[in-house]
C-alpha positions in Angstrom: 0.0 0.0 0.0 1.2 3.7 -0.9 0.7 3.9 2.8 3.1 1.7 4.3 5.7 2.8 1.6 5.5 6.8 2.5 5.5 5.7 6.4 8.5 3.7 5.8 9.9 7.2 3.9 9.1 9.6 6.0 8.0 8.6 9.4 9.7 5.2 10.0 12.2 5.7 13.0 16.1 3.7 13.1 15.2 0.7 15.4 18.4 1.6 17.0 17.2 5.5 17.3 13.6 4.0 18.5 15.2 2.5 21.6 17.9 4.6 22.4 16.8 5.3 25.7 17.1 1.5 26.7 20.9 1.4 26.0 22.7 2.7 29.2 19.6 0.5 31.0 20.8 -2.6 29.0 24.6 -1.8 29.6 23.9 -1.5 33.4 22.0 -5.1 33.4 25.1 -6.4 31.2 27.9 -5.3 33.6 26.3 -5.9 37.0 24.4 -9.2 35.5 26.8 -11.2 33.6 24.8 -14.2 33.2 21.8 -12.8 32.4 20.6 -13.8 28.8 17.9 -11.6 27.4 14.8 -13.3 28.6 16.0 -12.6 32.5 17.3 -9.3 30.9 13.4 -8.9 30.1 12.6 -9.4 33.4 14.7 -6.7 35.1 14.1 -4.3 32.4 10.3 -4.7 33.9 10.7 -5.2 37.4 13.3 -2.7 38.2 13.3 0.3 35.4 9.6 -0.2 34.8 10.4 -0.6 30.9 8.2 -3.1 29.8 9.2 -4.5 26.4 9.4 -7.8 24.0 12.0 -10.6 24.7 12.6 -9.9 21.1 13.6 -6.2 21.3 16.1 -7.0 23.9 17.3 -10.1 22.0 18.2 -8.1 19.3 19.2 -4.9 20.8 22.1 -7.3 22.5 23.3 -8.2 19.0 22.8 -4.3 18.0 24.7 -3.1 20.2 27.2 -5.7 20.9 26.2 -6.2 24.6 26.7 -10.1 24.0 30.7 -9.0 24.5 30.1 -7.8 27.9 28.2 -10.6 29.8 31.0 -12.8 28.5 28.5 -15.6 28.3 29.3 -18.8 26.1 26.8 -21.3 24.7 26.4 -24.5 26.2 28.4 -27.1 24.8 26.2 -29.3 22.5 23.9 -32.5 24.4 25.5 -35.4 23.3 21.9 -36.1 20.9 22.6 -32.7 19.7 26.4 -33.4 18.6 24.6 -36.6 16.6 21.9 -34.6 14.7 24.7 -31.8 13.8 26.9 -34.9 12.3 24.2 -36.9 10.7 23.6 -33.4 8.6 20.6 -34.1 6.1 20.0 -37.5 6.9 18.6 -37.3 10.0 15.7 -36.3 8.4 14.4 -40.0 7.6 10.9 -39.1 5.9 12.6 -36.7 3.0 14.5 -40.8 2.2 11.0 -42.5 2.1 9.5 -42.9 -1.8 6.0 -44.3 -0.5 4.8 -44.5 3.1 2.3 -47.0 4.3 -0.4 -46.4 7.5 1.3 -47.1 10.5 4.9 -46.4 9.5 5.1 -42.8 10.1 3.8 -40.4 13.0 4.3 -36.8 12.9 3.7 -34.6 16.3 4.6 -30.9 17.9 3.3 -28.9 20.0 0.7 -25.9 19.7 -0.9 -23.5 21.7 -5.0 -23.5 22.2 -6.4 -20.9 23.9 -9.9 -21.2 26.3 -11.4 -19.3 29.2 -12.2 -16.3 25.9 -8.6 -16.2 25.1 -7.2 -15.3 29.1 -5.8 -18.7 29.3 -3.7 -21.1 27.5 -2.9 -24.7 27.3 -0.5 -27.1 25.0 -1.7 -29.7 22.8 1.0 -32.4 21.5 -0.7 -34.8 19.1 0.4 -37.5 17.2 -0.5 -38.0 13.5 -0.5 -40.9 11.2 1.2 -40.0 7.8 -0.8 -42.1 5.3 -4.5 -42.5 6.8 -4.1 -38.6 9.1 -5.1 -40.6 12.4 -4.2 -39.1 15.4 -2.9 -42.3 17.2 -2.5 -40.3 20.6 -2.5 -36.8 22.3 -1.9 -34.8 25.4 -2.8 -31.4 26.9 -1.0 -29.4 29.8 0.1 -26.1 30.8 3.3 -26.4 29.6 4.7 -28.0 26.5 7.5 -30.2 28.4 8.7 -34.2 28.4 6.3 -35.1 30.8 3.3 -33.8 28.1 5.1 -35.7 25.2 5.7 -38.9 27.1 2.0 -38.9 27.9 1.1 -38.7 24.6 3.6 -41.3 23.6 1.9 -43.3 25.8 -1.5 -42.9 24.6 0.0 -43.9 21.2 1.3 -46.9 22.1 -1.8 -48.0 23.6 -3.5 -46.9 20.8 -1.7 -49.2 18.2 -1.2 -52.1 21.0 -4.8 -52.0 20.8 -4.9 -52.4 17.7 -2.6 -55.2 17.0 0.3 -52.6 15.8 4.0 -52.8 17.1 5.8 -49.2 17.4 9.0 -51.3 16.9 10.4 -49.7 13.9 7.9 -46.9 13.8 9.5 -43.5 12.5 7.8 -40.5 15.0 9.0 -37.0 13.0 9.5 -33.9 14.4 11.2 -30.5 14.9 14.5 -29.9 17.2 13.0 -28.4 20.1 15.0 -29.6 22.8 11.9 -31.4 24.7 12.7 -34.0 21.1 16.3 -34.1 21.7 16.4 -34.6 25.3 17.6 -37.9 26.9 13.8 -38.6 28.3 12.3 -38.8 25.0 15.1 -40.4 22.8 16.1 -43.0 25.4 12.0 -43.8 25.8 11.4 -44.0 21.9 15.0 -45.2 20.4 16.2 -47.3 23.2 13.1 -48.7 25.3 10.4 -48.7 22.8 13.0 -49.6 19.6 11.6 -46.7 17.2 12.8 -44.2 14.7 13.3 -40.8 15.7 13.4 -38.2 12.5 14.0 -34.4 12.7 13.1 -31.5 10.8 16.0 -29.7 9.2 13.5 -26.3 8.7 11.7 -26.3 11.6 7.8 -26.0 10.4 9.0 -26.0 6.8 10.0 -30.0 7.2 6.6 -30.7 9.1 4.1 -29.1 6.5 1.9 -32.3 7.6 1.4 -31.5 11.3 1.3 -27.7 10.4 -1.7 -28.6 8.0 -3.7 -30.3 10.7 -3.1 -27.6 12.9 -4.4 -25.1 10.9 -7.2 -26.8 10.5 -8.0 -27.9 13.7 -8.0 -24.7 15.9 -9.7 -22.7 12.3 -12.8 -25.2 12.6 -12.9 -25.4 16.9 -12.2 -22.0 17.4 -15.0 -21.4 19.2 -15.1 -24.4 21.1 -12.0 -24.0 22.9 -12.7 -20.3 23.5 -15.6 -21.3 25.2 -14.5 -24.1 27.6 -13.7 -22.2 30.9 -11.0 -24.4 32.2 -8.2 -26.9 31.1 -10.5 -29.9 32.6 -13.5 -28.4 30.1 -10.6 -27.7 27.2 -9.7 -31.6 27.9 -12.7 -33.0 27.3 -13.5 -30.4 23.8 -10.4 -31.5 22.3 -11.3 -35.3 23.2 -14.3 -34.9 21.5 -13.5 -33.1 18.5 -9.8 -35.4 17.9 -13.2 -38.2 17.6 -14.6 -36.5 15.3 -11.7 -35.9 13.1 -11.1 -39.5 13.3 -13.9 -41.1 12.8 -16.7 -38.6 11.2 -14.8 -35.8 9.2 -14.0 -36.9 5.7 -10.7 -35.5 4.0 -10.3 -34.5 0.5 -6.7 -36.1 0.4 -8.4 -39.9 1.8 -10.8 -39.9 -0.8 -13.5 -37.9 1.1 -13.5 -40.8 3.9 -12.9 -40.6 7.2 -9.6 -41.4 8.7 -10.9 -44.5 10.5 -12.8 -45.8 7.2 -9.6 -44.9 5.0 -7.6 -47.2 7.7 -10.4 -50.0 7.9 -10.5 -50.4 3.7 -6.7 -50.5 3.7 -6.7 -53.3 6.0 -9.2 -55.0 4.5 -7.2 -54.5 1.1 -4.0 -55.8 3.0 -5.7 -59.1 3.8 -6.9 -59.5 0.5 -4.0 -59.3 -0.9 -2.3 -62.0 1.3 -4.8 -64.3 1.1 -5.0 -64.1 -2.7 -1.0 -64.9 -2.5 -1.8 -67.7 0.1 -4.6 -69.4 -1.9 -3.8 -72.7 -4.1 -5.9 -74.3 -6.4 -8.0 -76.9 -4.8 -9.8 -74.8 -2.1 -6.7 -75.6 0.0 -5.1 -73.2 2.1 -1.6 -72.5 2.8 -1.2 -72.7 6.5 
């Protein structure tokens, strides 16, 4: 818009120049502080100058104005699951190596924020979506998006498929690098206990256009809903209802206009066809 173009001309202010007024505050938190990164930066900022900005501004205000230098902090040296996914470069994204995927072979999940109580409160919801037939196999909400919220909706997944006659052994569960996915709770509990495959997004959201989709979708068509469930007990029980929904009721476009549920059902059925066409010999015998 001719707008935005003359405010960016005329009126638009050197983001330096807009926060000048910060920098002898910043400088003062940097030298008596050392440790401080920017979000406890944020905090002081608040609490004792009474400037109350974004984590953001101050993040990058830091890197403006070299303040980095004087809090002499260093980066943590790398988790050892971390030096792993650095070295394995591209390949540790094992869904971009896949030509066809089957149901049941690969899960995607993150974590997104719902709002309820008319947008005052806020909740995390870490579900767990089949690839091929867009099942959610399990799911989890909580105040915080932490291990103990994924492992509980790990464990709704495997009952899920245990139920269902499915093995997770050699399951691939994809997902970005937030550190809750490269910790030593959730990799030792899915690669080493439960014998699956872990898989991480190179891009972030970019890599896991799958979940994004369903998220998208999800809050667009229950905003309402959620808005209107006063507390995380109520939000609990929305969510349940409308993650049955999805699965067994709504029809998607990309399944044929079928349910996920029916989409699953006629593959199975089409699975055990096949093998018992293979397994069938002339004579109305049987191959045991």
């Amino acid at each position: 818009p001719k707008s935005t173009w003359y405010y960016h001309r005329r009126e638009k202010v050197d983001y330096a120049d807009k926060y000048h007024h910060l920098h002898p505050l910043l400088e003062e938190i940097a030298r008596h502080h050392p440790a401080y990164g920017y979000r406890r930066t944020t905090s002081e900022l608040q609490d004792t100058y009474g400037e109350h900005v974004n984590h953001k501004v101050v993040q990058r205000l830091h890197r403006l104005w070299g303040l980095s230098l004087l809090r002499s902090t260093r980066s943590p040296r790398p988790s050892g699951i971390r030096q792993v996914i650095i070295a394995a470069g591209d390949r540790i994204n094992l869904v971009a190596q896949l030509e066809t995927i089957d149901p049941i072979e690969v899960l995607y999940t993150d974590f997104t924020e719902l709002p309820y109580a008319a947008g005052s409160q806020k909740a995390y919801l870490m579900p767990l979506l089949d690839h091929a037939s867009k099942i959610i196999m399990g799911w989890a909400i909580g105040e915080r998006a932490n291990r103990s919220l994924a492992l509980q909706a790990w464990q709704m997944t495997q009952t899920t498929l245990e139920r269902w006659g499915y093995a997770v052994e050699h399951l691939i569960v994809h997902h970005d690098q937030d550190p809750v996915y490269t910790s030593y709770a959730w990799t030792s509990q899915l690669l080493l206990q439960d014998r699956t495959h872990i898989s991480y997004a190179l891009n972030g959201a970019e890599d896991n256009p799958v979940m994004e989709s369903f998220f998208s979708r999800f809050k667009s068509e229950n905003w309402s809903l959620l808005l209107d469930a006063p507390t995380i007990e109520a939000l609990v029980k929305v969510v349940a209802s409308r993650i049955d929904y999805y699965n067994r009721v709504r029809r998607h476009s990309s399944l044929g206009n079928v349910a996920p549920m029916t989409f699953l059902d006629n593959w199975q059925y089409q699975q055990k066809s096949a093998v018992s066409s293979v397994l069938h010999v002339p004579g109305d015998h049987t191959i045991p």
